[in-house]
N, C-alpha and C positions, 0 to 999 in steps of 0.2 A: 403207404405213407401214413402214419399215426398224426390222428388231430391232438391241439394243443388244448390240456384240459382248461375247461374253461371257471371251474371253480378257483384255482390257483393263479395271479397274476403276480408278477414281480414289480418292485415296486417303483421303477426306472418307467413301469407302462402310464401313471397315474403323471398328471401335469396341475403343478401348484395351483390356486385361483391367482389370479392377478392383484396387487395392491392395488387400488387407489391412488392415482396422482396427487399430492398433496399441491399442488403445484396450480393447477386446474381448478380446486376450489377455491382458490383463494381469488381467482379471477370470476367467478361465478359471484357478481357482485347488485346488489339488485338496482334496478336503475329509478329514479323518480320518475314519477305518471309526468308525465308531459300533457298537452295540447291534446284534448279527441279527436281523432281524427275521425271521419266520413267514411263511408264504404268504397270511395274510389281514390281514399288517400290525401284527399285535400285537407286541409286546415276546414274548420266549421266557422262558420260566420257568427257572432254571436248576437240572435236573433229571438223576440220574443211575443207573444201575442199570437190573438187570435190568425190576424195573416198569416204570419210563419208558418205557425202549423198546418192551416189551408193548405199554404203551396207546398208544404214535405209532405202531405197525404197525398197529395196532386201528384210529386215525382212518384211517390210508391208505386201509387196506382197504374202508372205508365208503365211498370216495371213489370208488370204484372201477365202472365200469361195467361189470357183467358182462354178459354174452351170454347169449340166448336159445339154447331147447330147438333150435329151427330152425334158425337161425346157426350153434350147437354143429355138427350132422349136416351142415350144409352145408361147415363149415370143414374139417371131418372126412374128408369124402370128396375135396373138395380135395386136401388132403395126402395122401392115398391114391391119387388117382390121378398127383398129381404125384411117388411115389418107386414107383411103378410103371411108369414112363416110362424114368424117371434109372434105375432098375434092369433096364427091359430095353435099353437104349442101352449101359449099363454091360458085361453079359455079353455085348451082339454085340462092341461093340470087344473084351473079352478073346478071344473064340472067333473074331474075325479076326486079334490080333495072334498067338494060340497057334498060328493053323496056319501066318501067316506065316514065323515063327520058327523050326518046324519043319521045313516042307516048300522053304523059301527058304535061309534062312542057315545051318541046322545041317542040310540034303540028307542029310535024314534018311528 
């Protein structure tokens, strides 16, 4: 059984692009900003001062996933070990560029 060569296709194989519904944009109509709404869909109170924002820090904060005792220590030493890397990377590059500088360019 002989395959169908693939550089030649007839042109019955190829499929138009699609138009564009004109129909569709014309209902794509942009809508005026309304009312802010809240993160759980209510209407926003409109509220101002120093209280208000007290108590919207206060909900945030409730919102808030904090970290365990173990996590804490784990995160902790994390960061510890990663700027005690960065920091001794840090001083060999200085104490190679210092003696380059030195013993090279200023033949000291």
């Amino acid at each position: 059984m002989a395959r169908p060569s693939r550089t030649r296709r007839k042109r019955s194989d190829y499929q138009a692009p699609a138009q564009p519904e004109r129909s569709r944009a014309r209902q794509r109509q942009v809508k005026p900003a309304g009312q802010p709404k809240s993160q759980t869909g209510q209407k926003r109170e409109k509220r101002s001062g120093l209280r208000a924002f007290i108590g919207e820090c206060w909900a945030e904060l409730r919102k808030v996933d904090w970290p365990g005792r173990q996590q804490l220590v784990s995160a902790t030493i994390v960061v510890i070990i990663a700027v005690a890397i960065t920091g001794a990377y840090l001083f060999a590059a200085d104490w190679v560029f210092q003696r380059f500088v030195r013993d090279v360019l200023l033949n000291l």
